[in-house]
Every structure is written in structure tokens, then in C-alpha cells.
N, C-alpha and C positions, 0 to 999 in steps of 0.2 A: 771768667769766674773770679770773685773774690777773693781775697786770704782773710783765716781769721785764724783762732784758737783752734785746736783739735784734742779733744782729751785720749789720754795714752795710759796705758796699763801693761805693767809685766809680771810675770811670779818670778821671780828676781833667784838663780843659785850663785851662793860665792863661787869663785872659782878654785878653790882650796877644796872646796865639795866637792865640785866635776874632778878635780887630779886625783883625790885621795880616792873615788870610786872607779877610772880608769883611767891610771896614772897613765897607762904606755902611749896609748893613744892621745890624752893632752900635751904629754911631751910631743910627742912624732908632729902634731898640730905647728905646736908654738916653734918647733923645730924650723918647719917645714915655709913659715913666716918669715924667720929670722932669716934663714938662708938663701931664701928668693930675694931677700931683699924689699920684704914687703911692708907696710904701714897696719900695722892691728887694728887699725881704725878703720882705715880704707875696705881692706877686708871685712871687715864686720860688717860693714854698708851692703858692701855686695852680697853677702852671707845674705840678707833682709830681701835682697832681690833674685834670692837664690843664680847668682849672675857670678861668681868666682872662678874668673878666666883661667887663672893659673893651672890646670892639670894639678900639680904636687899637692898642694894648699887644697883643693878641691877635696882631694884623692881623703887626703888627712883629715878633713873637716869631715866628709861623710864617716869615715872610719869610729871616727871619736862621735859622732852619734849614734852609730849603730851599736857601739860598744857599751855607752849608756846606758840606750834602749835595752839592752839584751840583759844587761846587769839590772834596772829597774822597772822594766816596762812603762818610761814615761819619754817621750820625745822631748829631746833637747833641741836649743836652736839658738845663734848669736846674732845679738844684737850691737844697735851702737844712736846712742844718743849727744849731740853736745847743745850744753843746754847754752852755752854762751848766744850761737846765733841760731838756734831753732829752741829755746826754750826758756827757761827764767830760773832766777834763781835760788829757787823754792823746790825748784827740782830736787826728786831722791836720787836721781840715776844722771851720771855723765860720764861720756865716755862707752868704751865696749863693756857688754854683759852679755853672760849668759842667762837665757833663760826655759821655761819648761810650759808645756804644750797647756792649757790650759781644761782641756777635756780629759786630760790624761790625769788629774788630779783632785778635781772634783768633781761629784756626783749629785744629781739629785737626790731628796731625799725620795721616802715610800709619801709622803704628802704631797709633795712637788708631783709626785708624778701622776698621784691618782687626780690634783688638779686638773692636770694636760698642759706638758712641759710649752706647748705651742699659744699656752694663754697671759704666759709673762715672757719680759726681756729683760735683761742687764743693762741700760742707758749708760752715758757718759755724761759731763757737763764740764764746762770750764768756770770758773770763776773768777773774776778780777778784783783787787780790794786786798 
């Protein structure tokens, strides 16, 4: 299989947002990083592959989403991008982000739907230039 471009999209929340709506649980998070002894990066990888070995870190990460969730009824989830060797630098995003469920935020509208939601897609494209 080839390599080529991949276009990528997030709905991007600062993380001043995510503390200040459940502070205890971002702290307990970032806590729970720092004290393992772990890489915010590395973790945020694994977060994307839902693969976060650690038990504590685990433990913390689902916590601070479900606490989110409960506060906003929208699925939270962390990411991590470095644009140096997977991306350019035109990039908006590098480094770890959070971000938010994409279903959970926008809706069709009453015309969208009376179309038939299954008659359009959202595409992606890359462009070079």
C-alpha cells in the first residue's frame, strides 16, 4: 500500500475549557501523568487507540470523560498530532488536544433530513500548493 496525504479534522476544546468545566478530574488526569512518570504525548497516542496501558492514567482519563459527558452531554476524547514528522506546517494543531465527539454537536437540519441524511457525505481532500 502506498503513502500519501490523509485529510484530518478535529472540533478542537482548549484545555482551560475542559479544567474549568471539571476541574477535579483534569487535575486527577494530568496528576496521574506526571506521577507515573509518563509523556502527555505518548499517552495521547494511545488515548487515539484507546490502548492506555497504565491502569491509573486509564482509570483518570475515563473519569474526566465521563465527568464531561455528565456535565455536557457531549463525548470528549484526546488526541495528539505532531505536525513536524506526520504533518506540515500549515497545520492548526500540534502536539496533544482535546477534542469533542463530532455527532454530539452537530445536527442535521429539518431539510437535511427530509432530503435523506444517507443521500449526501462530508468528503475530505488534501491539497498541495
Amino acid at each position: 500500500m502506498g503513502m500519501g496525504y490523509s485529510a484530518s479534522f478535529a472540533n478542537v476544546i482548549e484545555n482551560d475549557v475542559v479544567r474549568k468545566l471539571v476541574t477535579e478530574e483534569f487535575d486527577t488526569f494530568n496528576k496521574a501523568i506526571e506521577d507515573e512518570g509518563l509523556n502527555f504525548g505518548e499517552v495521547a497516542r494511545d488515548a487515539m487507540f484507546e490502548e492506555i496501558d497504565n491502569e491509573r492514567v486509564r482509570k483518570a482519563y475515563e473519569d474526566l470523560q465521563q465527568a464531561f459527558y455528565e456535565k455536557t452531554q457531549i463525548r470528549l476524547y484526546l488526541g495528539y498530532h505532531d505536525a513536524d514528522s506526520e504533518g506540515d506546517r500549515y497545520d492548526d494543531i500540534d502536539g496533544v488536544y482535546f477534542y469533542l465527539h463530532w455527532n454530539d454537536i452537530y445536527q442535521y437540519t429539518d431539510k437535511a433530513e427530509k432530503l435523506g441524511v444517507d443521500k449526501f457525505n462530508l468528503l475530505s481532500w488534501v491539497v498541495w500548493g
